[in-house]
C-alpha positions in Angstrom: -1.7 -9.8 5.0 -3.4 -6.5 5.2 -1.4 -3.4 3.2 -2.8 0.1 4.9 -2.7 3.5 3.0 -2.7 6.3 5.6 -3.3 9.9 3.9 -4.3 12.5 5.8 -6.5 13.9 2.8 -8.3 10.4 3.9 -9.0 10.2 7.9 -11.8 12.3 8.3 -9.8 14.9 10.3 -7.6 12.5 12.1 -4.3 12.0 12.7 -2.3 9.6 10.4 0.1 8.3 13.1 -3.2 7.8 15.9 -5.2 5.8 12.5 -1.7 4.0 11.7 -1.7 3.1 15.1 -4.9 1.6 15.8 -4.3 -0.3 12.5 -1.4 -1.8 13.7 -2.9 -3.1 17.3 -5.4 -4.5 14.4 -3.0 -6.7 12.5 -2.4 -4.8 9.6 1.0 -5.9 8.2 2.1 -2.9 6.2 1.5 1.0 6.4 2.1 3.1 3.7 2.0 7.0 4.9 0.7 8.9 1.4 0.8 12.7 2.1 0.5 15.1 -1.0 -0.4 18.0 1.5 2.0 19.3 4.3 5.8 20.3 4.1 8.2 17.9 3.5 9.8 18.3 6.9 6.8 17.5 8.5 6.2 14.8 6.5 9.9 13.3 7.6 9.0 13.5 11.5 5.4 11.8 10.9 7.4 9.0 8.4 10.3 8.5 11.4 7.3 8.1 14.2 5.5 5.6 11.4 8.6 3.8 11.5 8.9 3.4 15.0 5.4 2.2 15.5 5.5 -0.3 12.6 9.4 -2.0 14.2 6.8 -2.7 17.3 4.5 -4.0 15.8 6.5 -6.3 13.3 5.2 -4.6 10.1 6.7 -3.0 7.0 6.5 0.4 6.7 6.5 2.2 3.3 6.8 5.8 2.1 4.8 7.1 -1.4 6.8 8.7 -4.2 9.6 10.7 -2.0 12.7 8.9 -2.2 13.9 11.1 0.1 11.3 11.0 2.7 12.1 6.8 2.7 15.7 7.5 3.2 15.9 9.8 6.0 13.2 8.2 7.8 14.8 4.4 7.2 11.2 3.6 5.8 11.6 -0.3 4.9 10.9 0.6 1.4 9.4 3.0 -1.3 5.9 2.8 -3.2 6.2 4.5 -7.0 3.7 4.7 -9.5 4.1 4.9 -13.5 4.6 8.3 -13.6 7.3 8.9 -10.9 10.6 7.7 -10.4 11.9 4.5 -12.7 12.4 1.4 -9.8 16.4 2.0 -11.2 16.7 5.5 -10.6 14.8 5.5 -6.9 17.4 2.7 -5.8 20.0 4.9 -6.6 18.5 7.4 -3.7 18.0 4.3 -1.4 20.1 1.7 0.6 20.4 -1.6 -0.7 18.2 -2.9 2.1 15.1 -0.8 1.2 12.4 -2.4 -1.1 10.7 -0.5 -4.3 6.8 -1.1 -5.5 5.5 0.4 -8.3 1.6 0.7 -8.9 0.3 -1.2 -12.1 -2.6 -1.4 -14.5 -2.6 -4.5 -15.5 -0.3 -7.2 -16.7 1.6 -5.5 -19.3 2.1 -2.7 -16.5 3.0 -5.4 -14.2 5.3 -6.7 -16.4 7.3 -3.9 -17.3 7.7 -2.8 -13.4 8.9 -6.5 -12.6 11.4 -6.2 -15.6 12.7 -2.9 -14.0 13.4 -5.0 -10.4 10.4 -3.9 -9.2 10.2 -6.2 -5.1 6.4 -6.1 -5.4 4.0 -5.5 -7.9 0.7 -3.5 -7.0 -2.3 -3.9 -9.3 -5.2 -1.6 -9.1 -8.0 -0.6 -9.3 -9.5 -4.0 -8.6 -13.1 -2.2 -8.1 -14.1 1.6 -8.3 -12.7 4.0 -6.3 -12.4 7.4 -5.4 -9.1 7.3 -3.1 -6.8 6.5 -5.7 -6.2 10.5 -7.1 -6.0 11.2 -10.5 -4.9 8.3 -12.0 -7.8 7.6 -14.2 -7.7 3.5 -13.6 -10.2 1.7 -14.6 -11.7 -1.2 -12.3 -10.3 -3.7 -13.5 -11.8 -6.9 -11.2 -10.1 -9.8 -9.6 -9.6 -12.0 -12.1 -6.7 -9.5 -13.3 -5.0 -10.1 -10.2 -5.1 -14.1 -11.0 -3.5 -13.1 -15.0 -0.8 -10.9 -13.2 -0.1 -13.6 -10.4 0.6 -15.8 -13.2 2.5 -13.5 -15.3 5.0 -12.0 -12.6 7.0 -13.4 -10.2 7.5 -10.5 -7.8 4.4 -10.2 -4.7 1.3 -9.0 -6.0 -0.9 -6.2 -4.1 -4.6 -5.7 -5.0 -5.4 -2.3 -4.5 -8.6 -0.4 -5.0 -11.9 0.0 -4.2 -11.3 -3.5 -1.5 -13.7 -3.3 1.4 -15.4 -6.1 4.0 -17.9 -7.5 0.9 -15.4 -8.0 -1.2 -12.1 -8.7 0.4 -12.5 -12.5 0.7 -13.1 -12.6 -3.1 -9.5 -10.4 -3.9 -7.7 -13.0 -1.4 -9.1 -16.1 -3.1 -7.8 -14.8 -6.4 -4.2 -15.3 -5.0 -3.3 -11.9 -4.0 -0.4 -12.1 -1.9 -1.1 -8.6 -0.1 -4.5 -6.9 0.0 -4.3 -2.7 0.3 -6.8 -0.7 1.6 -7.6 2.8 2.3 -11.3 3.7 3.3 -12.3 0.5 4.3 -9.9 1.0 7.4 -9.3 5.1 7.8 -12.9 6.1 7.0 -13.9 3.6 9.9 -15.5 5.0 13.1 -12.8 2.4 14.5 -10.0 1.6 12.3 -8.5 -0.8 14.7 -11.5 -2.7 14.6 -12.1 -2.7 11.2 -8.6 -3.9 10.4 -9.4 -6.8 12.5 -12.0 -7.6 10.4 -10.6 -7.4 7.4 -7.5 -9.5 8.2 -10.3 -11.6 9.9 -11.6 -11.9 6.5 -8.6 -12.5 4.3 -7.4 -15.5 6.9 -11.0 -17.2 6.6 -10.6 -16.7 2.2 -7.3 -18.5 2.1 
């Protein structure tokens, strides 16, 4: 399905929970709230409403980085990337039930995150991109996600750079979850353009 990064530094001035939302009536199958700006109680009250909306809409709902955040809001799991928390150590913050990702740069990355217990693998950035912070990933193309799919075990998510023209291509390489940013909270209607997108992927496989 359809993984959705929500970031208010990426909405064009709208709110997170109205984009998450409209994603959801458009058959996204995961959020992910990502919010590096406001306080972190703030950030808890958005992450509980996030929660809410995705139990109602029969999608997972995933906090970035703060262990914290995804345990007082009940999040259903926790996205980490190389530099944060170890997949061992943020488990010891969450309850049993709550899943850990942990971003990846290829398959070496990949495999060191499944060896840690990582419960899904994200591998990016597939294509350029310029909503993906400081992370100084190079595009790395679709046929990586095929070597990781082969390598790993755990789910893998193609991240980066994943838009309309080249979403079916990302699907066909076995991606089990393709995540988005721009392609869906840059859109004049982000309902819509989830839509299409899941439209997309369905058609691919």
């Amino acid at each position: 399905g359809l993984y959705v990064i929500v970031d208010p530094d990426a909405t064009k001035g709208r709110d997170v929970i109205e984009i998450a939302e409209a994603t959801l009536r458009g058959g996204a199958s995961v959020i992910q709230l990502r919010d590096k700006t406001r306080d972190k109680g703030e950030v808890l009250q958005i992450a509980r409403t996030l929660r809410a909306l995705c139990d109602a809409h029969d999608a997972l709902f995933i906090v970035n980085d703060d262990a914290d955040i995804a345990l007082l809001s009940d999040a259903h799991g926790l996205h980490v990337g190389q530099t944060d928390l170890p997949v061992g150590e943020a488990r010891r913050v969450l309850t049993p039930e709550q899943i850990v990702g942990r971003s990846n740069n290829g398959v070496e990355e990949s495999l060191h995150s499944a060896g840690q217990g990582a419960d899904y693998v994200a591998v990016g950035a597939v294509y350029s991109t310029t909503t993906m912070g400081k992370s100084g990933r190079t595009s790395l193309g679709p046929d990586m996600i095929r070597q990781v799919k082969q390598a790993v075990s755990a789910p893998v998510v193609a991240i980066g750079g994943i838009n309309a023209d080249n979403i079916a291509e990302v699907a066909r390489a076995g991606a089990d979850c393709i995540c988005v940013v721009s392609a869906v909270t840059y859109a004049d209607d982000p309902g819509r353009s989830t839509a299409e997108l899941v439209e997309i992927i369905e058609s691919a496989r």
